[in-house]
C-alpha positions as CSV (number, residue, x, y, z in Angstrom):
1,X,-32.2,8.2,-22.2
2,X,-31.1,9.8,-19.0
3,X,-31.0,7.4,-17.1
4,X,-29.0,5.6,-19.0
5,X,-26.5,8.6,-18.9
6,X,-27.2,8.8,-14.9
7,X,-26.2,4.9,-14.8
8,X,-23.2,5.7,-16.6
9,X,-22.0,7.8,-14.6
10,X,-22.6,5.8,-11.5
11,X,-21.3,3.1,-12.9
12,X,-17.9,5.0,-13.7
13,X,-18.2,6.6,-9.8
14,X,-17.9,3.3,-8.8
15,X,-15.0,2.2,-11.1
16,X,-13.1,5.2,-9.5
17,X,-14.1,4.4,-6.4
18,X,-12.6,1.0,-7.1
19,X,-9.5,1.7,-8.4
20,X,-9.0,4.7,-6.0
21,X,-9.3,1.8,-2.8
22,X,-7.2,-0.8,-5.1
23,X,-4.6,1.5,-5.0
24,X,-4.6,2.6,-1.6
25,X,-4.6,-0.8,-0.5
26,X,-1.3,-1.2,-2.7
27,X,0.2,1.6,-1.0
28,X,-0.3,0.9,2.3
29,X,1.1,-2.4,1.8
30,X,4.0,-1.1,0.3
31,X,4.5,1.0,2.9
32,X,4.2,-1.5,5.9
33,X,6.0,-4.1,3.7
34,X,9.5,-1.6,3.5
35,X,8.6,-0.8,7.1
36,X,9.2,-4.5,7.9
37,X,11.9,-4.8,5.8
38,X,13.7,-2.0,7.6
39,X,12.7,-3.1,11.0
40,X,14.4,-6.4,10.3
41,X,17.7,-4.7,8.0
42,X,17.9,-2.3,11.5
43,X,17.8,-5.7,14.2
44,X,20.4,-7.2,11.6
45,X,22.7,-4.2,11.6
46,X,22.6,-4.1,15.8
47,X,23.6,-7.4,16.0
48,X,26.1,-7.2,13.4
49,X,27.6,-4.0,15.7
50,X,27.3,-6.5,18.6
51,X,29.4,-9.0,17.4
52,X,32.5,-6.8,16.1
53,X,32.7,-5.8,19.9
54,X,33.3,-9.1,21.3
């Protein structure tokens, strides 16, 4: 019986353990993917300001 409660709860460590890297991996995707997105909305902008001078 208690180690089917132990097993349990290993099993439910893990899950957590799981979901905890699942959603750090969304995170830091999320994070580098508006981090691209700015980089390239930032080099659009510049050249935008470059061309009004001309």
């Amino acid at each position: 019986m208690k180690f089917a409660l132990y097993e349990r709860i290993v099993i439910f460590i893990m899950q957590i353990s799981f979901f905890a890297k699942v959603v750090l991996f969304l995170t830091l995707y999320f994070i580098s993917d508006l981090s691209i997105k700015n980089n390239i909305l930032r080099k659009v902008m510049n050249r935008a300001n470059r061309a009004k001078k001309i």
